[in-house]
C-alpha positions in Angstrom: 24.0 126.9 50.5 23.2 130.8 51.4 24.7 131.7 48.3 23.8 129.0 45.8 21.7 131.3 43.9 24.9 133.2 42.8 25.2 130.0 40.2 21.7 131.0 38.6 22.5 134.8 38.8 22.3 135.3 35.4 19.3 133.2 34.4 17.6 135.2 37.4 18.4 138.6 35.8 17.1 137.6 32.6 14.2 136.0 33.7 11.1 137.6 35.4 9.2 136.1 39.0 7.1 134.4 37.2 9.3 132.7 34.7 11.6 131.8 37.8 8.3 130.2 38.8 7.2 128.3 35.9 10.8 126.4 36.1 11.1 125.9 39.4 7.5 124.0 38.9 8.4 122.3 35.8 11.6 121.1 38.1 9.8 119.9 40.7 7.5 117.8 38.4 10.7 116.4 36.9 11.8 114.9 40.3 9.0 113.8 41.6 8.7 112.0 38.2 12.1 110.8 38.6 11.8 109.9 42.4 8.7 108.1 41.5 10.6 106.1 38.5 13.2 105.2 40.8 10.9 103.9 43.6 9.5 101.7 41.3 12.7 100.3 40.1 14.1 99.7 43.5 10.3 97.6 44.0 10.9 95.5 40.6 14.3 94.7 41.1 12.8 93.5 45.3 10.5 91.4 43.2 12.8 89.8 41.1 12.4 91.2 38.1 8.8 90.3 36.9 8.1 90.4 33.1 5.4 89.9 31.2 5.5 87.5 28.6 4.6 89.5 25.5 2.1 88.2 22.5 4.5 85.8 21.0 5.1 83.8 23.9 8.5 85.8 24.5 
């Protein structure tokens, strides 16, 4: 783990502080979007899989 950085090295050369920054928030949005997708999936499925009949009566 203390040299997992060595993977990014050259997207950390290229990039400045602050662009390093932007992703690494743009990442952390993505998995709190996907932990919070995945919560909600695990709660459906514990609910047996509620729908909504739709307009037509489907």
């Amino acid at each position: 783990m203390i040299d997992a950085w060595k993977r990014y090295q050259g997207d950390f050369n290229a990039m400045t502080d602050g662009e390093v920054d932007e992703v690494t928030e743009e990442c952390r949005r993505q998995v709190e979007e996907a932990e919070d997708w995945l919560e909600a999936v695990a709660s459906w499925k514990a609910a047996g899989k509620p729908r909504m009949e739709n307009s037509n009566g489907q």
